[in-house]
C-alpha positions in Angstrom: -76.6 -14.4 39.7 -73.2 -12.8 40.1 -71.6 -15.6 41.7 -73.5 -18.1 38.7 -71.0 -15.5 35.8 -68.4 -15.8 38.0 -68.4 -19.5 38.2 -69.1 -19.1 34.2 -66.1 -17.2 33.6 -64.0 -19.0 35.7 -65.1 -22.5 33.7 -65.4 -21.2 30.6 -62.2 -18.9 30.0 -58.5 -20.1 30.3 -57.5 -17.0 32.6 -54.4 -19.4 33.5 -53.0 -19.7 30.0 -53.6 -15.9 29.4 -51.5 -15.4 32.9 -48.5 -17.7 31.3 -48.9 -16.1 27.7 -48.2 -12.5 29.3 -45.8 -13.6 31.7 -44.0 -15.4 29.0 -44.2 -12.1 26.4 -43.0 -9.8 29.6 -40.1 -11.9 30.3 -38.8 -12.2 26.5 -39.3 -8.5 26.4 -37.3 -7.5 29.2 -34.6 -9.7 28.0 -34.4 -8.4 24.7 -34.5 -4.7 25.6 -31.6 -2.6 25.5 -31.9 0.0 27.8 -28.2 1.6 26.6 -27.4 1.6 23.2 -24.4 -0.8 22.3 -20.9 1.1 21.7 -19.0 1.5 19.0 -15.4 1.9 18.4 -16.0 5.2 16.3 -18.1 6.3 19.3 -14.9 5.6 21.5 -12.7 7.0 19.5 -14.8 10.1 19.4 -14.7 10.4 23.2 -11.1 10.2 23.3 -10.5 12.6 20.7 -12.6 15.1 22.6 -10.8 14.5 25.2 -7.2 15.1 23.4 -8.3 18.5 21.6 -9.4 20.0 24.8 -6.1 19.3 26.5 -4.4 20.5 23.1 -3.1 17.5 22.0 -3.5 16.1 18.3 -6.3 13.6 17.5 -5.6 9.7 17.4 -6.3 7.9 13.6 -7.7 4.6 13.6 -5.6 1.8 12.0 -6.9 -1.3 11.1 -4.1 -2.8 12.2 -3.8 -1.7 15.8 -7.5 -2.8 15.6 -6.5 -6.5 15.5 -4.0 -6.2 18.4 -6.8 -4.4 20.7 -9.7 -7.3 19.5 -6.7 -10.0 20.8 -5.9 -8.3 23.9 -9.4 -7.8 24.6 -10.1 -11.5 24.0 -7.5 -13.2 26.7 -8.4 -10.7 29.1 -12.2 -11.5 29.1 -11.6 -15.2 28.5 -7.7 -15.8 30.4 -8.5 -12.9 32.9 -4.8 -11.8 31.3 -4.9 -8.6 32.0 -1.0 -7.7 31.6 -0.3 -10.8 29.0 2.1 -12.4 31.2 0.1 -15.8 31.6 -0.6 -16.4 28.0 2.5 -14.5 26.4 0.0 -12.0 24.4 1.3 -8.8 26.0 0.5 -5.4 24.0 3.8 -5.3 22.9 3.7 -8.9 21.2 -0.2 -7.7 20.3 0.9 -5.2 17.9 4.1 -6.9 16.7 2.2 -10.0 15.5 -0.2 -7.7 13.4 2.5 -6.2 11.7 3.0 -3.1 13.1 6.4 -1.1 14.3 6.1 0.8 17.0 8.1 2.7 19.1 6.2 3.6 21.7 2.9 1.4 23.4 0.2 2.4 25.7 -3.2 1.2 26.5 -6.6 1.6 27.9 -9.3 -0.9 29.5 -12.9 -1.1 30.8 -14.4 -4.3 31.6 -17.5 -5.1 32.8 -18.3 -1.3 32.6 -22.2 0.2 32.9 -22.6 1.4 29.1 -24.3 4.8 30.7 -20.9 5.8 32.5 -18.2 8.1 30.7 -15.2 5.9 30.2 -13.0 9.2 29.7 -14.7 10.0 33.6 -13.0 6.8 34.8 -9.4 6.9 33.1 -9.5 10.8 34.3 -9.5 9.3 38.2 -6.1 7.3 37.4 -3.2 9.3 36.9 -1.2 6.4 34.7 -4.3 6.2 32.7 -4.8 9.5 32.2 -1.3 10.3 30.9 -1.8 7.2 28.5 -5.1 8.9 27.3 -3.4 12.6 26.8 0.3 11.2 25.7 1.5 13.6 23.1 3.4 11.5 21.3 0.4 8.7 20.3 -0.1 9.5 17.0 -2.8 5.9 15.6 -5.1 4.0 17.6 -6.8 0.5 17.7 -10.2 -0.1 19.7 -11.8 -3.8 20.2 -15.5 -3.3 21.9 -17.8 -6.0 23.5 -21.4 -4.8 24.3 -23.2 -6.6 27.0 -26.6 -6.0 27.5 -26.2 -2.7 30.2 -22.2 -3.2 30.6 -19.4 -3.0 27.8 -15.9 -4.2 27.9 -13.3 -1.9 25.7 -9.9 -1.9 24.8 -7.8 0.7 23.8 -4.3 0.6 22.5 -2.4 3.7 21.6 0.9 4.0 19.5 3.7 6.2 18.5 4.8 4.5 15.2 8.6 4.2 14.4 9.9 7.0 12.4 11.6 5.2 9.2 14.7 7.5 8.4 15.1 7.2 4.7 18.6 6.4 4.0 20.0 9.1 1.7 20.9 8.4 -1.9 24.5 7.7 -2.6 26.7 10.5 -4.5 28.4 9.0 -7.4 29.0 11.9 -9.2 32.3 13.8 -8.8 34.2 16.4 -10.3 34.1 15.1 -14.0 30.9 14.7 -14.9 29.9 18.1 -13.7 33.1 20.0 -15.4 31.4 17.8 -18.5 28.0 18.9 -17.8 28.7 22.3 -17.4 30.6 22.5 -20.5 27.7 21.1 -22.2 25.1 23.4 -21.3 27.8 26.2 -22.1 27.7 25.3 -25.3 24.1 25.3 -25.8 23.7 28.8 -24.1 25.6 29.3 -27.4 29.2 30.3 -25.3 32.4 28.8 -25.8 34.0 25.9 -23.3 35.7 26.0 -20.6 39.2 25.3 -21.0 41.4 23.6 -17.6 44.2 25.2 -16.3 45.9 23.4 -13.2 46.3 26.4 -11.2 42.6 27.0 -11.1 42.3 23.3 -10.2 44.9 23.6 -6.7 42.7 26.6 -5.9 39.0 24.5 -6.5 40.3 21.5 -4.6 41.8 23.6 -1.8 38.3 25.5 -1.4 36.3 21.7 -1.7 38.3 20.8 1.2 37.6 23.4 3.5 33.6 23.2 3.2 33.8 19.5 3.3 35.6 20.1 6.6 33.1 22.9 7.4 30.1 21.1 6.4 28.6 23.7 4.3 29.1 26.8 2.0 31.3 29.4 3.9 29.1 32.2 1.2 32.8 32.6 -0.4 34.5 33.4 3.2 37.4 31.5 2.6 38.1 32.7 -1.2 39.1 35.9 -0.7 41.8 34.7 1.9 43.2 31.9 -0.4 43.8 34.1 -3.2 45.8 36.1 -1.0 48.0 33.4 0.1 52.0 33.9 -0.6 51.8 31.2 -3.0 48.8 31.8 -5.0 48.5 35.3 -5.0 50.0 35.5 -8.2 46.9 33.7 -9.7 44.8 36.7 -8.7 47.3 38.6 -10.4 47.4 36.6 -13.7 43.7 36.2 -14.3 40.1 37.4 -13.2 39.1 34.9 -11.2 35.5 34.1 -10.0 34.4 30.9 -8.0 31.1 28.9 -7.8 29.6 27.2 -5.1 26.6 24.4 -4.9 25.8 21.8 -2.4 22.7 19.1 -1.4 22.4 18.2 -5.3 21.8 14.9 -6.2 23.6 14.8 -9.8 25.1 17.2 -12.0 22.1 18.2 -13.8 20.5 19.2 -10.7 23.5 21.6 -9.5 23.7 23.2 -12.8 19.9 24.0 -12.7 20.3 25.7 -9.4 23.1 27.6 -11.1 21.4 28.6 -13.8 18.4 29.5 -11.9 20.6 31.8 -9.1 21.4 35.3 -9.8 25.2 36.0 -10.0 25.5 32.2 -10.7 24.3 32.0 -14.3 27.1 33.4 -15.2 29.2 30.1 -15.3 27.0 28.6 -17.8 26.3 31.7 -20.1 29.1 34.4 -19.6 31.4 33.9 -22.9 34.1 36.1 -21.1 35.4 33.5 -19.3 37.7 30.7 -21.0 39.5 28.9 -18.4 38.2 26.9 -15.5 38.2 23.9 -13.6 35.5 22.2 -11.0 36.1 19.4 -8.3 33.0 17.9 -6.6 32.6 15.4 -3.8 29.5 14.3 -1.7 27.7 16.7 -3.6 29.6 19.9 -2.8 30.9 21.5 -5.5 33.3 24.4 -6.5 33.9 25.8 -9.8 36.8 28.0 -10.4 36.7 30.2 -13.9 38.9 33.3 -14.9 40.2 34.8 -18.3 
């Protein structure tokens, strides 16, 4: 009887088609699975960030930029085996140049072929070039191409220290004359009289501009004192009360007036009626201003 169900069973139900249908559902399964999940380059970027702060170095930005060179270097190494760039010209250097970006300063990092459940920053650590690329203080933006595999990953890291652009300083074109004007000016409306010239005040402002231009900055009136005592001057000091006025850095006359103004023991120039005679000579944004009466 048991053989006669056997025998049944064995006619009657396809046991072999059951058998492929499994076999078939276990095979697509264990091709589909992931069994790490896929990187990222935030997750990357994370990890190397980490990394910086605990050695006390600043964090990397991404740039979307830098993110183009990395996904073109990554390409010709997995594709060329180009790992330095040499055989198809794309090193990182011409990498980041062709995606617009001015660098002064280039480094990189690689896995290929890597198992997704190993620590990358692990595996730069072991390499002592690598690992000074990874902690370089001066790397300030980052671009990261990643290629998951199913259990492996390929990465690419490029690091940069973008080119500082000096801005080039703004031209003085103002002199002498249009600050002896603008002073005058805001005398006026401080409700005080003008300034009136007198050419001995003049030799003693353009004597003093010369010395700080030679100097490169304000002396805090050092050399005043002394020039007024010269043989040949002195008798100014005798004539007149003389006081003098020094600015410099401004970029137009408004500007040097305004710190006048604003500067105790400097508003004076602009508001103190006492004074009647003066004279001002200005270059390269220094400026002295001579008054007396």
């Amino acid at each position: 009887m048991a053989i006669s169900i056997l025998y049944y069973g064995y006619k009657n139900i396809p046991i072999q088609k059951i058998g492929e249908e499994i076999g078939q559902r276990v095979y697509v399964e264990r091709n589909n699975a992931k069994f790490f999940p896929d990187w990222s380059a935030d997750m990357v970027l994370t990890k190397i960030n980490q990394a910086r702060e605990s050695a006390g170095f600043m964090k990397l930005k991404i740039n979307s930029k830098l993110n183009k060179s990395a996904l073109s270097r990554l390409s010709v190494i997995i594709t060329e085996d180009d790992y330095s760039g040499s055989a198809t010209g794309l090193t990182r250097e011409v990498a980041v140049k062709n995606a617009d970006y001015d660098a002064s300063f280039i480094g990189d990092l690689l896995l290929t072929d890597f198992f997704k459940n190993n620590d990358p920053i692990s595996f730069w650590s072991n390499d002592r070039t690598l690992m000074a690329s990874l902690l370089h203080p001066d790397f300030k933006e980052v671009g990261i191409a990643v290629k998951n595999e199913q259990d492996k990953v390929s990465v690419y890291v490029v690091m940069v220290s973008p080119r500082k652009i000096v801005p080039i300083p703004k031209k003085i074109i103002w002199g002498g004359p249009e600050l002896w004007d603008t002073v005058n000016k805001r005398r006026v409306e401080l409700g005080v009289n003008p300034l009136g010239k007198r050419d001995e005040l003049c030799t003693l402002a353009s004597i003093r501009l010369n010395q700080l231009l030679e100097l490169g900055k304000l002396d805090g009136h050092a050399g005043f004192a002394p020039l007024l005592s010269r043989f040949d001057l002195k008798w100014i000091a005798e004539k007149y009360n003389v006081s003098e006025y020094l600015a410099a850095g401004y970029q137009s006359p408004q500007e040097t007036i305004t710190a006048w103004e604003t500067t105790l023991g400097h508003k004076s120039l602009l508001a103190g009626g006492e004074y009647v005679w003066g004279c001002i000579y200005a270059q390269s944004s220094f400026a002295v201003a001579i008054t007396a009466y």
